[in-house]
BABAVEX-858128 format. One line per field, with one value per atom (N, C-alpha, C, CB): residue number from 1; residue in three letters; chain; atom name; x, y, z. Coordinates in nm, 3 decimals. Atoms other than C-alpha are relative to their C-alpha. Glycine has a CB too. Example, Ala and Ser with C-alpha at 12.3 -4.5 7.8 and 13.67 -1.06 7.14 Angstrom:
<pts>
i	c(1, 1, 1, 1, 2, 2, 2, 2) .
aa	c(ala, ala, ala, ala, ser, ser, ser, ser) .
ch	c(A, A, A, A, A, A, A, A) .
at	c(N, CA, C, CB, N, CA, C, CB) .
xx	c(0.089, 1.230, 0.090, -0.099, -0.082, 1.367, -0.077, 0.041) .
yy	c(-0.119, -0.450, 0.120, 0.003, -0.119, -0.106, 0.109, 0.046) .
zz	c(0.000, 0.780, 0.000, 0.125, -0.006, 0.714, 0.073, -0.142) .
</pts>
This chain:
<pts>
i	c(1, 1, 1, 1, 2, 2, 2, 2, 3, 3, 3, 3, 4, 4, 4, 4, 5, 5, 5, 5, 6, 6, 6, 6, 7, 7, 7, 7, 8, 8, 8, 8, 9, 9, 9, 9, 10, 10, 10, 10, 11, 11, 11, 11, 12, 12, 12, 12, 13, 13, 13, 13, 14, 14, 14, 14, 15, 15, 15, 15, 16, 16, 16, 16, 17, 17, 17, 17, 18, 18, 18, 18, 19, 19, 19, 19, 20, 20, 20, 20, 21, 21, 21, 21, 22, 22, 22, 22, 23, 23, 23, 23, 24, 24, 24, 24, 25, 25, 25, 25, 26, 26, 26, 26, 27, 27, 27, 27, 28, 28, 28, 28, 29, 29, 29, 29, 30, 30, 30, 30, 31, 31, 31, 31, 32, 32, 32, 32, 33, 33, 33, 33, 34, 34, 34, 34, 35, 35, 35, 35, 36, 36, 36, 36, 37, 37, 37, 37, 38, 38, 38, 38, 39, 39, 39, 39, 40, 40, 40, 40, 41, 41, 41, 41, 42, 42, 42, 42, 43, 43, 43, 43, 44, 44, 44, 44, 45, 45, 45, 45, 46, 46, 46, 46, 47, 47, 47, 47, 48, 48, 48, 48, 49, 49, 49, 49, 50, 50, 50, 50, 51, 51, 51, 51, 52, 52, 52, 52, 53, 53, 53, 53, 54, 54, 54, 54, 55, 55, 55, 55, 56, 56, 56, 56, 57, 57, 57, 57, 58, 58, 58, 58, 59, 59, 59, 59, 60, 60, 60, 60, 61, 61, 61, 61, 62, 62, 62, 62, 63, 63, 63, 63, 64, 64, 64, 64, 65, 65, 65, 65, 66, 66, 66, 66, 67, 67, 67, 67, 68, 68, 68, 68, 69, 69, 69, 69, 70, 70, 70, 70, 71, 71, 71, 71, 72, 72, 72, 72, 73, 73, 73, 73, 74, 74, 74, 74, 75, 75, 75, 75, 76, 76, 76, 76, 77, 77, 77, 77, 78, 78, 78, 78, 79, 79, 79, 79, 80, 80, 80, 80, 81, 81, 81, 81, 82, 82, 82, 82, 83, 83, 83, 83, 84, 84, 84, 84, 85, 85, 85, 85, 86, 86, 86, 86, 87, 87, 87, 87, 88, 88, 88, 88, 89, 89, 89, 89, 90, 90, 90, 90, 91, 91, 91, 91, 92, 92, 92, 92, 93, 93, 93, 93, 94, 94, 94, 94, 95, 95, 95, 95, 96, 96, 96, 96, 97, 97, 97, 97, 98, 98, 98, 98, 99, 99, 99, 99, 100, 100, 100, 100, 101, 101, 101, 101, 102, 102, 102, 102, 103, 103, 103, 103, 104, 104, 104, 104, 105, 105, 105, 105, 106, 106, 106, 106, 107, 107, 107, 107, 108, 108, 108, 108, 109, 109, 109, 109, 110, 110, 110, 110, 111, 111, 111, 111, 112, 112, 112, 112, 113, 113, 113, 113, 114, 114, 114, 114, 115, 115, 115, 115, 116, 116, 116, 116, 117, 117, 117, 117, 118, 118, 118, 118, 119, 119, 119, 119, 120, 120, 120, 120, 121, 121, 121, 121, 122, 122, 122, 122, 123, 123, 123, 123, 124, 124, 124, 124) .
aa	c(unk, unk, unk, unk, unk, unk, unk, unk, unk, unk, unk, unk, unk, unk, unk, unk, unk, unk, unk, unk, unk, unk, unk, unk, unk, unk, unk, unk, unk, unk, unk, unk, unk, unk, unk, unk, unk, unk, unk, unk, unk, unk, unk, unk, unk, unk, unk, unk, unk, unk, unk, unk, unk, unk, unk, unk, unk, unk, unk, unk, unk, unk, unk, unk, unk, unk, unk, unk, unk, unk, unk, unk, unk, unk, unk, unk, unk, unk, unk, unk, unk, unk, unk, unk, unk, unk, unk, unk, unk, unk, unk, unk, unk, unk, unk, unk, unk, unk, unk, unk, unk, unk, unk, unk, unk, unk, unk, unk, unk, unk, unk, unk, unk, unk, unk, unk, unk, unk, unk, unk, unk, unk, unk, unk, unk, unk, unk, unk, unk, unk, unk, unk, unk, unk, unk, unk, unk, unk, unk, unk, unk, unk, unk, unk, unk, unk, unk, unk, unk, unk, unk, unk, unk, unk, unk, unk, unk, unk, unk, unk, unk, unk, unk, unk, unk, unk, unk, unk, unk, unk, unk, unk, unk, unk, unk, unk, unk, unk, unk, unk, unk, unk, unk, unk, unk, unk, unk, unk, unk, unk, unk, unk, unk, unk, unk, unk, unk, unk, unk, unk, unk, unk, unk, unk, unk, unk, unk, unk, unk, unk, unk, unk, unk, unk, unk, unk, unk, unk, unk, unk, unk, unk, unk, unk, unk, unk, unk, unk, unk, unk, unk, unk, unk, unk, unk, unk, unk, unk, unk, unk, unk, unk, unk, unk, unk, unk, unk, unk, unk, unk, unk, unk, unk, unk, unk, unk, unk, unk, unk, unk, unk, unk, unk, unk, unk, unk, unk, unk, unk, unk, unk, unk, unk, unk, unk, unk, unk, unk, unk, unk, unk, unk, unk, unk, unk, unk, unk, unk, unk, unk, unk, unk, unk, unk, unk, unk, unk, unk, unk, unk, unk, unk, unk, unk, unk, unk, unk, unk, unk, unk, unk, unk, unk, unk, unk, unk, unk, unk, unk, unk, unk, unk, unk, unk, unk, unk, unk, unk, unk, unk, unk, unk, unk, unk, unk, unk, unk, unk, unk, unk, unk, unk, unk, unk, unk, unk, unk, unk, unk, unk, unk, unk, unk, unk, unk, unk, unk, unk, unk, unk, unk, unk, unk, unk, unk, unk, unk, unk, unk, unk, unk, unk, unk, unk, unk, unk, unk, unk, unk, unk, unk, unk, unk, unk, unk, unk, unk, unk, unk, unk, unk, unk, unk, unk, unk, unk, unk, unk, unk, unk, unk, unk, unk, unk, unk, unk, unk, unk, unk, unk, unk, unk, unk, unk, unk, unk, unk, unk, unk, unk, unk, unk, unk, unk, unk, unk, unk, unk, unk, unk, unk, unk, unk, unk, unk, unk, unk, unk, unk, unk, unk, unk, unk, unk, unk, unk, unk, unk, unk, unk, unk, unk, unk, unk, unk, unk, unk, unk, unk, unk, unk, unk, unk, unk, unk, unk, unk, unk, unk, unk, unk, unk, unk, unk, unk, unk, unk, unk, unk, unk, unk, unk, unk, unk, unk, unk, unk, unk, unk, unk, unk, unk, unk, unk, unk, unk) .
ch	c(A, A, A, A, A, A, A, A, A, A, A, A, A, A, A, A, A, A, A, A, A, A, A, A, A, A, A, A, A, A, A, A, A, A, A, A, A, A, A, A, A, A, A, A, A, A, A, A, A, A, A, A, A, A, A, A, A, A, A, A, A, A, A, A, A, A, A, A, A, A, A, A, A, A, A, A, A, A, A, A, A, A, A, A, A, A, A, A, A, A, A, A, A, A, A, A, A, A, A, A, A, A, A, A, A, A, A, A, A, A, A, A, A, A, A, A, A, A, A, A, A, A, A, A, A, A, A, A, A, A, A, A, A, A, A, A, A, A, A, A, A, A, A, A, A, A, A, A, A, A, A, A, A, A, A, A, A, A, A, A, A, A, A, A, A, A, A, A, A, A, A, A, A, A, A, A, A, A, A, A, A, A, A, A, A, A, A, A, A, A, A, A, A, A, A, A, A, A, A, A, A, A, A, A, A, A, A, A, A, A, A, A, A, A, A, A, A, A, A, A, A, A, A, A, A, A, A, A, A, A, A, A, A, A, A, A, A, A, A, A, A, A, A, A, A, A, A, A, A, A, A, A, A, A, A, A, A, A, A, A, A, A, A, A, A, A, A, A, A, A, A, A, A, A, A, A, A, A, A, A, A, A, A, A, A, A, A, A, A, A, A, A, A, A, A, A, A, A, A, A, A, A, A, A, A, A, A, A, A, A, A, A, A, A, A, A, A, A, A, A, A, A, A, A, A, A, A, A, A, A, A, A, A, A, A, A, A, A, A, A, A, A, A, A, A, A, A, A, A, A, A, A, A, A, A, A, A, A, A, A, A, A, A, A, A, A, A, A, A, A, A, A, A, A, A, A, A, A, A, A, A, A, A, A, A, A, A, A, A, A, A, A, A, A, A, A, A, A, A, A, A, A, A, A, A, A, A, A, A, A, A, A, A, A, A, A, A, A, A, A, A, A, A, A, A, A, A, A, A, A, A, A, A, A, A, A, A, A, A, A, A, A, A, A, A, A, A, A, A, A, A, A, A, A, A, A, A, A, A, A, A, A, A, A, A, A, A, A, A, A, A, A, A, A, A, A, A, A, A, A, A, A, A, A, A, A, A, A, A, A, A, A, A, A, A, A) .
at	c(N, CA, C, CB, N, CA, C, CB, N, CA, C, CB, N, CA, C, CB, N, CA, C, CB, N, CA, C, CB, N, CA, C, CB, N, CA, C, CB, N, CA, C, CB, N, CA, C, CB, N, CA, C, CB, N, CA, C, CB, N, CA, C, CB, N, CA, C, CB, N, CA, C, CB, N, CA, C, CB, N, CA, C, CB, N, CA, C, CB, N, CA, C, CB, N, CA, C, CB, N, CA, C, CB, N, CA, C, CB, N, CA, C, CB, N, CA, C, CB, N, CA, C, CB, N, CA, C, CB, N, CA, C, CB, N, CA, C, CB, N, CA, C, CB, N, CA, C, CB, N, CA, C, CB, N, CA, C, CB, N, CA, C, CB, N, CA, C, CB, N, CA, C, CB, N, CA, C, CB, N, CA, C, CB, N, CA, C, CB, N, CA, C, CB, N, CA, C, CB, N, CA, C, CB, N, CA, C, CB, N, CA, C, CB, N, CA, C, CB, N, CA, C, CB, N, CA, C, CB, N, CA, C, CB, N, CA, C, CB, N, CA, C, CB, N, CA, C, CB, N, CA, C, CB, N, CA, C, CB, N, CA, C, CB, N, CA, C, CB, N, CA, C, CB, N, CA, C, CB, N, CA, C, CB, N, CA, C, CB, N, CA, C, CB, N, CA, C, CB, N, CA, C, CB, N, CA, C, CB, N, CA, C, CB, N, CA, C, CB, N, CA, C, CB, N, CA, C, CB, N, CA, C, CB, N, CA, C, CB, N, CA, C, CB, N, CA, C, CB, N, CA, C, CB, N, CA, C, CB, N, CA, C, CB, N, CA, C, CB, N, CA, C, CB, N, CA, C, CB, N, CA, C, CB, N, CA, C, CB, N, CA, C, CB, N, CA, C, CB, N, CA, C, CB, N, CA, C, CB, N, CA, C, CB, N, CA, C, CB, N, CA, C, CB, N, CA, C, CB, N, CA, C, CB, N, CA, C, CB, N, CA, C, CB, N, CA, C, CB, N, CA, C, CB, N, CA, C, CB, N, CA, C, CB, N, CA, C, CB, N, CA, C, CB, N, CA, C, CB, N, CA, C, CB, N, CA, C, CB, N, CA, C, CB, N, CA, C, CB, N, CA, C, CB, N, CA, C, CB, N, CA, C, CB, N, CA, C, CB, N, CA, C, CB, N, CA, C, CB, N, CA, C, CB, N, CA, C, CB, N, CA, C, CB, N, CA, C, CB, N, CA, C, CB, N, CA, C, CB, N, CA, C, CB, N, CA, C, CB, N, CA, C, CB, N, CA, C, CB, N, CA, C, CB, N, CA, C, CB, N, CA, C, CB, N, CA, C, CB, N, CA, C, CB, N, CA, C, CB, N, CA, C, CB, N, CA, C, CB) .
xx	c(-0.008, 12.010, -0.004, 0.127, -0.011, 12.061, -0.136, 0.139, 0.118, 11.756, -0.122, -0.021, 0.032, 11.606, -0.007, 0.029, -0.035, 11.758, -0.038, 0.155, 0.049, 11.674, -0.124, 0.049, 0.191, 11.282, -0.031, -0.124, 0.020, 11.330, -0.006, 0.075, 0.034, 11.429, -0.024, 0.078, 0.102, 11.235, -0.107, -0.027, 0.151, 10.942, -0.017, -0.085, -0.010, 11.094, 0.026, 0.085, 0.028, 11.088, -0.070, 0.008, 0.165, 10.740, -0.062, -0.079, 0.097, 10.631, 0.032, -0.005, -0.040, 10.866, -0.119, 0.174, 0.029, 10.707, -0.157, 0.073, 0.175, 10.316, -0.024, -0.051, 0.017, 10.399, 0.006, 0.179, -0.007, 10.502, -0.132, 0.069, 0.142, 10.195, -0.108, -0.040, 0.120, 9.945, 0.025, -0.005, -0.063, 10.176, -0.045, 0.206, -0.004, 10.129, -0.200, 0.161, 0.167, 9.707, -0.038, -0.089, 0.058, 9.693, 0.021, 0.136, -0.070, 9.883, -0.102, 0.150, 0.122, 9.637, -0.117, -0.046, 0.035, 9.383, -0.052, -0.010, -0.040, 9.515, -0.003, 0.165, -0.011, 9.545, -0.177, 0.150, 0.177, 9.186, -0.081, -0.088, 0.069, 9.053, 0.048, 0.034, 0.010, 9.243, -0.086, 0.130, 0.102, 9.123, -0.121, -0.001, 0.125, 8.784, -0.050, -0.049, -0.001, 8.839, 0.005, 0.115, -0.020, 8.956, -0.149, 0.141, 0.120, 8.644, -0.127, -0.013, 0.119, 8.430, 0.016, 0.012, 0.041, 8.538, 0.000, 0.101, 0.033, 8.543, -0.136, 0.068, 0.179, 8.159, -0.040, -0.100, 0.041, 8.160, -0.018, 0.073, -0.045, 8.301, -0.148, 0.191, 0.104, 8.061, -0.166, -0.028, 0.169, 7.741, -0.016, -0.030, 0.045, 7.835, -0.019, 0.185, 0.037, 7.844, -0.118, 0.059, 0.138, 7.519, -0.093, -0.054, 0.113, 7.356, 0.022, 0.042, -0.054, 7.531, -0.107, 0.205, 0.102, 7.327, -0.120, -0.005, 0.154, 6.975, 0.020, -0.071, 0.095, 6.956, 0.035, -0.013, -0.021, 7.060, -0.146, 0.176, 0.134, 6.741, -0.063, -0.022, 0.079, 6.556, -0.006, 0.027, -0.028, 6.648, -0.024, 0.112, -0.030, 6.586, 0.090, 0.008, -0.118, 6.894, 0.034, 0.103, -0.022, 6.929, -0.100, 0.028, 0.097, 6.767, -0.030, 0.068, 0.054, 6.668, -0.167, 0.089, 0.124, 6.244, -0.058, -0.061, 0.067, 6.186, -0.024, 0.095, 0.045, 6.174, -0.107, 0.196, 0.097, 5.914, 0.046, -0.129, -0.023, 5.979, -0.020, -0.115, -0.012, 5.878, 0.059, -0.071, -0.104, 6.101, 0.101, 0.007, -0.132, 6.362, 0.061, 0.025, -0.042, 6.336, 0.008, -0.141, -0.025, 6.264, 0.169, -0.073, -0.158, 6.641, 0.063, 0.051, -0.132, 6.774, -0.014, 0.022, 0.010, 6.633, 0.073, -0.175, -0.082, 6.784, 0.142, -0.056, -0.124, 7.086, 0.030, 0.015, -0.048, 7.116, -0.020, -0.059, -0.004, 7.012, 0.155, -0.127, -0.085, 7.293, 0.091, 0.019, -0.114, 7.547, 0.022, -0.018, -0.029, 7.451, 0.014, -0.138, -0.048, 7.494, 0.177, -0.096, -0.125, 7.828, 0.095, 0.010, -0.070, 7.933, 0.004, -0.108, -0.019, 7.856, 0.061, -0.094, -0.055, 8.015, 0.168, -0.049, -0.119, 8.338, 0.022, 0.001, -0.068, 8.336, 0.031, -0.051, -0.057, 8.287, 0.135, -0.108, -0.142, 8.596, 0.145, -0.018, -0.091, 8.789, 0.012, -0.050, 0.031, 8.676, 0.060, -0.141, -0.069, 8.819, 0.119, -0.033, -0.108, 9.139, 0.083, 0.005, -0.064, 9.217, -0.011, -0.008, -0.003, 9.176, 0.125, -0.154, -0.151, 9.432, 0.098, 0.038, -0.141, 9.658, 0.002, 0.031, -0.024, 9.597, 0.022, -0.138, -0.038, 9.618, 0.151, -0.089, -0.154, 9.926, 0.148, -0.019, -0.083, 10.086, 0.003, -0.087, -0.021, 10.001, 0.063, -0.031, -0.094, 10.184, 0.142, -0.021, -0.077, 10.437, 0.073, -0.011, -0.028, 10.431, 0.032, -0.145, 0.074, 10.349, 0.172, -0.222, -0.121, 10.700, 0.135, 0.008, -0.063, 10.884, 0.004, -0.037, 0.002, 10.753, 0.080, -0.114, -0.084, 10.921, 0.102, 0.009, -0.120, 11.225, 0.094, -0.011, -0.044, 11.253, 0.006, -0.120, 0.036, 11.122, 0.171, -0.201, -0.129, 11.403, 0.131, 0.019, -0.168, 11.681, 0.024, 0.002, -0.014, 11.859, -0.031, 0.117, 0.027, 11.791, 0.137, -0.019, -0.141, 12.159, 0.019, 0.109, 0.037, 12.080, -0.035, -0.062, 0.093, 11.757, 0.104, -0.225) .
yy	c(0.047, -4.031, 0.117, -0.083, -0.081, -3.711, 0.091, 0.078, -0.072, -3.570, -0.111, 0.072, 0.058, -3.847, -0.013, -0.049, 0.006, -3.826, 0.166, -0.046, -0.136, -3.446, 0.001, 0.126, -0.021, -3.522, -0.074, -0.092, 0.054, -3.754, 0.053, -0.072, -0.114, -3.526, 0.080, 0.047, -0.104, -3.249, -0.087, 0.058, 0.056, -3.513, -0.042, -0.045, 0.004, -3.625, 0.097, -0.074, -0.109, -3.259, 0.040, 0.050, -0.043, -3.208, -0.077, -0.063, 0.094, -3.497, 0.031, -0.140, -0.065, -3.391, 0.133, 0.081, -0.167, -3.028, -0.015, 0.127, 0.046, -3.225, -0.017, -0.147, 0.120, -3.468, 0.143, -0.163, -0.121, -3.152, 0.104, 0.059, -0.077, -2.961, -0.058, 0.021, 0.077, -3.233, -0.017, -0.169, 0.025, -3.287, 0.157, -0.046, -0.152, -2.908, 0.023, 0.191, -0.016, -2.958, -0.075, 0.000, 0.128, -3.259, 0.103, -0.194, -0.043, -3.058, 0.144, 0.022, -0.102, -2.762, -0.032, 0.055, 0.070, -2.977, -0.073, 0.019, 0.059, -3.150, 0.109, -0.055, -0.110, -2.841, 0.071, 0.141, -0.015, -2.703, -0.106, 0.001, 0.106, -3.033, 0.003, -0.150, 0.002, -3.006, 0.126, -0.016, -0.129, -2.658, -0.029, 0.154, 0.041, -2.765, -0.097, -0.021, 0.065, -3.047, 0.085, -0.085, -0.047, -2.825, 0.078, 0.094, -0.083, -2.567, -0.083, 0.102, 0.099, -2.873, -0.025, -0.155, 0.058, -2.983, 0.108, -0.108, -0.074, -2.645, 0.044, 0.076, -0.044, -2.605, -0.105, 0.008, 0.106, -2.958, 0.007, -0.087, -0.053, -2.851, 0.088, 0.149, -0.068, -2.528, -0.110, 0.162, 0.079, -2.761, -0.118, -0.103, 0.133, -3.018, 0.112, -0.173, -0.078, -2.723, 0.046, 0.102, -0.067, -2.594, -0.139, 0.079, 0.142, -2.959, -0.035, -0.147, 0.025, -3.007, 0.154, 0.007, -0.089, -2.679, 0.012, 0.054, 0.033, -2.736, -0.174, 0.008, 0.096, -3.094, 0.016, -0.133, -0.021, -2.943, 0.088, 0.099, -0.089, -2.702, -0.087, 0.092, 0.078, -3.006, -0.076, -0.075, 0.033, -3.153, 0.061, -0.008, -0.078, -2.884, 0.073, -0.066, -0.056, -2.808, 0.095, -0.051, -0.122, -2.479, 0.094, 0.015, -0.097, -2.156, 0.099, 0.088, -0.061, -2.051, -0.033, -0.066, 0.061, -2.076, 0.068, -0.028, -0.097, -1.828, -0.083, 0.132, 0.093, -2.125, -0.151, -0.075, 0.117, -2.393, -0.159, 0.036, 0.132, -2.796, -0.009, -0.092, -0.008, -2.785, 0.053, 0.024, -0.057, -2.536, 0.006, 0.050, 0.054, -2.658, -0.141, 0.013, 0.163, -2.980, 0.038, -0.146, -0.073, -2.812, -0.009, 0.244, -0.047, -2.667, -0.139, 0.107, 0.098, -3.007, -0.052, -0.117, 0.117, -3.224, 0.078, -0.041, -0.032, -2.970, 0.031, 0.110, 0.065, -2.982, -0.071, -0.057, 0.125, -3.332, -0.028, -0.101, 0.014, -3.283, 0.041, 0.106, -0.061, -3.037, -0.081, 0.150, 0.039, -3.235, -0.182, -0.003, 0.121, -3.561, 0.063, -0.112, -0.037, -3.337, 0.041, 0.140, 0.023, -3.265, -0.080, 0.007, 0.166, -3.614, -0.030, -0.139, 0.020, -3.678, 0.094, -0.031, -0.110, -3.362, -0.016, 0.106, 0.028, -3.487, -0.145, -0.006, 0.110, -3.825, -0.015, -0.094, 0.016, -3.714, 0.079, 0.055, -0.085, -3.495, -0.079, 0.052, 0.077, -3.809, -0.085, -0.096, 0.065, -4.018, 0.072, -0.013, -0.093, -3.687, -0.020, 0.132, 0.022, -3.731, -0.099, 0.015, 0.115, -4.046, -0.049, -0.080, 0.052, -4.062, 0.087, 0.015, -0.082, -3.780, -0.083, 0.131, 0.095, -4.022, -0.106, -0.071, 0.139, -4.279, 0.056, -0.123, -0.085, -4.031, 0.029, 0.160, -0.003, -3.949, -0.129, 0.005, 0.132, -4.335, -0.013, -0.150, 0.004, -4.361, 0.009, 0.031, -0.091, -4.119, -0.042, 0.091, 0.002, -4.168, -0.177, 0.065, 0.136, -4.567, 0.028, -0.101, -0.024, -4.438, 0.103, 0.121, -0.063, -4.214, -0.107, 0.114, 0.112, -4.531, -0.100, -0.053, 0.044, -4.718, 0.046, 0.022, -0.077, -4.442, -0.034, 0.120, 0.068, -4.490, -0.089, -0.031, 0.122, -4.814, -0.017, -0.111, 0.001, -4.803, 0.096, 0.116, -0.068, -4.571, -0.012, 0.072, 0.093, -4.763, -0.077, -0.146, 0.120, -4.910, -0.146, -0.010, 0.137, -5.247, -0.073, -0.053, 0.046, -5.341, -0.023, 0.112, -0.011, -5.252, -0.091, 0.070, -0.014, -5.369, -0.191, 0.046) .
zz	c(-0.137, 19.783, 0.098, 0.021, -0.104, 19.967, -0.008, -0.007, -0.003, 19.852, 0.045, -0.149, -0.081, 19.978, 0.144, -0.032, -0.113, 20.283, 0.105, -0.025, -0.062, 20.329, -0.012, -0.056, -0.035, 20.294, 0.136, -0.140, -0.119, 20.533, 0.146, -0.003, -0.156, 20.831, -0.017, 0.099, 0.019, 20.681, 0.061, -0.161, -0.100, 20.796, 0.052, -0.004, -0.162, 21.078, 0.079, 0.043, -0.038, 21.177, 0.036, -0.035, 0.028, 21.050, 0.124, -0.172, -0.121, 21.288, 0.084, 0.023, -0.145, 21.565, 0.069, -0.030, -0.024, 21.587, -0.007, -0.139, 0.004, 21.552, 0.127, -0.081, -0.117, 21.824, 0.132, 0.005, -0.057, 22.020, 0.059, -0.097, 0.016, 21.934, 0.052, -0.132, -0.047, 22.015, 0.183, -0.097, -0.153, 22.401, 0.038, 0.016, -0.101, 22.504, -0.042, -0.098, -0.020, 22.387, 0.056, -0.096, -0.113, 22.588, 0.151, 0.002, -0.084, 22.851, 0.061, -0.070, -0.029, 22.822, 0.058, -0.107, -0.115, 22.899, 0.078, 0.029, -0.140, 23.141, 0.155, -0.028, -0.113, 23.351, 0.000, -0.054, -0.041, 23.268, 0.082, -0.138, -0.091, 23.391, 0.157, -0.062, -0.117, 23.665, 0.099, 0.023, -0.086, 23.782, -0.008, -0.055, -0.046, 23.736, 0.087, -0.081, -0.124, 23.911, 0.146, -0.011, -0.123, 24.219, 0.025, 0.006, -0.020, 24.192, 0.007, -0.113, -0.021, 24.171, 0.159, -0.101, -0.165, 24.521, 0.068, 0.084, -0.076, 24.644, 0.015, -0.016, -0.004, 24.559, 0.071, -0.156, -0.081, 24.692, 0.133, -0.013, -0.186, 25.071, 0.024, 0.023, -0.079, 25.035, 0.020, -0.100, -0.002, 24.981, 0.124, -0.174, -0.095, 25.217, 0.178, 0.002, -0.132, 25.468, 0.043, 0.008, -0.009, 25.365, 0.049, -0.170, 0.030, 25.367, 0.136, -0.133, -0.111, 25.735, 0.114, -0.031, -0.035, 25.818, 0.027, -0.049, 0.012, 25.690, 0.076, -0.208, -0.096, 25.867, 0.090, -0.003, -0.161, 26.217, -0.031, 0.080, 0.033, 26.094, -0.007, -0.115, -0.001, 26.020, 0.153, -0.114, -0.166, 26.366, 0.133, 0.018, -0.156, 26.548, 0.060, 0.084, -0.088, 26.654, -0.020, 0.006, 0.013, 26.492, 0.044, -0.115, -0.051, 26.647, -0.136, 0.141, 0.127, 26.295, -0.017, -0.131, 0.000, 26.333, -0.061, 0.104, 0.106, 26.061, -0.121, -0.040, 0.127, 25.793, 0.092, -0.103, -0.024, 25.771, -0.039, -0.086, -0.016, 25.798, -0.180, 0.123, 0.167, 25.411, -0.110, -0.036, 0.048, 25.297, -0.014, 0.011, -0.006, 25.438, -0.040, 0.114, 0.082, 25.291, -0.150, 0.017, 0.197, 24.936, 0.018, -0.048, -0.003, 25.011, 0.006, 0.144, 0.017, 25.117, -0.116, 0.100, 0.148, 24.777, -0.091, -0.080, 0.115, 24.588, 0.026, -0.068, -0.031, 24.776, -0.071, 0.096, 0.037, 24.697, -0.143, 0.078, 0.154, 24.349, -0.095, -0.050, 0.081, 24.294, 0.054, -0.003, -0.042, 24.494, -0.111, 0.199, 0.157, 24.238, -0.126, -0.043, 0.147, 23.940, -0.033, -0.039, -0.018, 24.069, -0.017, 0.065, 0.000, 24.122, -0.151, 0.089, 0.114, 23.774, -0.072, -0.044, 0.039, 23.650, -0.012, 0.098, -0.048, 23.844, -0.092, 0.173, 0.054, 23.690, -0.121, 0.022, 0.143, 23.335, -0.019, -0.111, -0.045, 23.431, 0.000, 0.161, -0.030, 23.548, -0.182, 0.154, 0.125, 23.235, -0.101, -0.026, 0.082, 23.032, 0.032, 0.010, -0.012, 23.206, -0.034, 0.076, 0.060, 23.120, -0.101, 0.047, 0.129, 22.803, -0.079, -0.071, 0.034, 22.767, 0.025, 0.086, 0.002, 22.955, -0.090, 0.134, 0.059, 22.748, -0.149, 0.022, 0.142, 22.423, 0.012, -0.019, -0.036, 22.570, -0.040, 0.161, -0.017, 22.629, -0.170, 0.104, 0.132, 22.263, -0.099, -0.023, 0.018, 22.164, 0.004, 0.087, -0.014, 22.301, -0.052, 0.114, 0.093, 22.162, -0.163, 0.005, 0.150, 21.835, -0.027, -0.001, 0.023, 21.873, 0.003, 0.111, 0.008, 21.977, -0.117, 0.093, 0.153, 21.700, -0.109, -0.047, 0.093, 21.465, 0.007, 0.007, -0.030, 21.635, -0.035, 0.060, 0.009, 21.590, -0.201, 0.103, 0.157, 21.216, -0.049, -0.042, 0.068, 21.169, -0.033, 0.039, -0.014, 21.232, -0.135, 0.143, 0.114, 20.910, -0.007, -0.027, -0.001, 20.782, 0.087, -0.167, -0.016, 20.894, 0.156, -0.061, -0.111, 21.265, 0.031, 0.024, -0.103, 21.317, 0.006, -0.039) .
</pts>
């Protein structure tokens, strides 16, 4: 019985110190995603500044007459190319995040479950 009982929280140890391990690689990242998240919208801001630029140039309204009406449209399509590769960039980002949370909730069911499992017959 006691050697029974000492494998037991030897591998409710083992699992403790998993469950642990897998929470601080969710946690890792969770934080890379986020910083990329942030540098995504800071490239976002600069582009929407640049794209706020070239159509006052397309308009006229800028005293920049060293570029041509065609060149400056080249610049905006690929603007808008890079600012939709972004967007999708950001959402497979979000889509990454939540699957951590939901790897997470799991988890943390999946530790409850134990819990509960662990409790003598006499308890439950």
């Amino acid at each position: 019985a006691k050697r029974t009982l000492r494998r037991r929280r030897k591998l409710e140890k083992e699992t403790k110190q998993l469950i642990k391990q897998e929470e601080l690689k969710r946690l890792h990242k969770a934080q890379a995603i986020q910083r990329q998240l942030e540098e995504l919208e800071e490239r976002q801001r600069a582009l929407e500044i640049f794209g706020v630029k070239l159509e006052r140039e397309l308009r006229g309204e800028s005293d920049s007459g060293t570029k041509d009406e065609t060149q400056i449209l080249h610049e905006w399509f690929e603007l808008v190319l890079e600012k939709n590769k972004l967007m999708r960039y950001e959402s497979e980002l979000l889509i990454i995040a939540q699957e951590l949370e939901l790897e997470d909730h799991q988890s943390r069911l999946e530790q409850k479950l134990r819990e509960k499992m662990a409790i003598d017959g006499k308890s439950k």
